[in-house]
C-alpha positions as CSV (number, residue, x, y, z in Angstrom):
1,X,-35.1,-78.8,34.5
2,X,-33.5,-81.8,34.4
3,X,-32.7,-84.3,37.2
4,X,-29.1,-83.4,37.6
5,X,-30.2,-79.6,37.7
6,X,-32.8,-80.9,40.3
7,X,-30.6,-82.5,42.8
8,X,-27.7,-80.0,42.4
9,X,-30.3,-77.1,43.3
10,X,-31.2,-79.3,46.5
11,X,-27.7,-80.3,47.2
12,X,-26.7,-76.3,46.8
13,X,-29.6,-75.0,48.7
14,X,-28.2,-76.6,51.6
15,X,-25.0,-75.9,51.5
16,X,-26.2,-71.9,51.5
17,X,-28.5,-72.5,54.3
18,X,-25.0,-74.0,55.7
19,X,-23.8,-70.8,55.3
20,X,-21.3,-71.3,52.3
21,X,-21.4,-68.5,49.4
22,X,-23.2,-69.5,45.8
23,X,-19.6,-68.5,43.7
24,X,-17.8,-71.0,45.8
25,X,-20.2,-73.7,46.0
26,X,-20.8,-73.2,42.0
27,X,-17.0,-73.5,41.6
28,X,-17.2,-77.4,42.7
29,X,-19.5,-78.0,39.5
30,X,-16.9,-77.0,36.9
31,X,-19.0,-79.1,33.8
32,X,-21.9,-77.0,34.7
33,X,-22.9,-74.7,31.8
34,X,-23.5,-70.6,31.9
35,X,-27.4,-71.5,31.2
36,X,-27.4,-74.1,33.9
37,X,-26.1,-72.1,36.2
38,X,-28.6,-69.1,35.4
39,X,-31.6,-71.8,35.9
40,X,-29.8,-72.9,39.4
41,X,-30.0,-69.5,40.1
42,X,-33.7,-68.5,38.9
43,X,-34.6,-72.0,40.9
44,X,-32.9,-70.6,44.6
45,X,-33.7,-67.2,43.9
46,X,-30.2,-66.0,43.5
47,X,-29.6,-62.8,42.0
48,X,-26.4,-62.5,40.2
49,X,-25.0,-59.0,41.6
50,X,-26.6,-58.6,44.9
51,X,-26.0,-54.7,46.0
């Protein structure tokens, strides 16, 4: 993981713990790949369809 991918999983973490929702927060990192996103989530424990 690189060190963009390292602060942006910090920086997102807290904005959960803030309350907001992953899809929105994700949403302000528009250059951010599929993959990258994937590893964001594998990092925070995310799944991708929570039922």
């Amino acid at each position: 993981m690189n060190i963009f991918l390292q602060i942006a999983c910090r920086v997102i973490a807290r904005r959960r713990a803030s309350g907001e929702d992953f899809d929105a927060i994700i949403m302000d990192y528009p250059r951010m790949t599929a993959e990258q996103v994937r590893e964001v989530r594998k990092e925070l424990n995310i799944n991708e369809n929570p039922d």
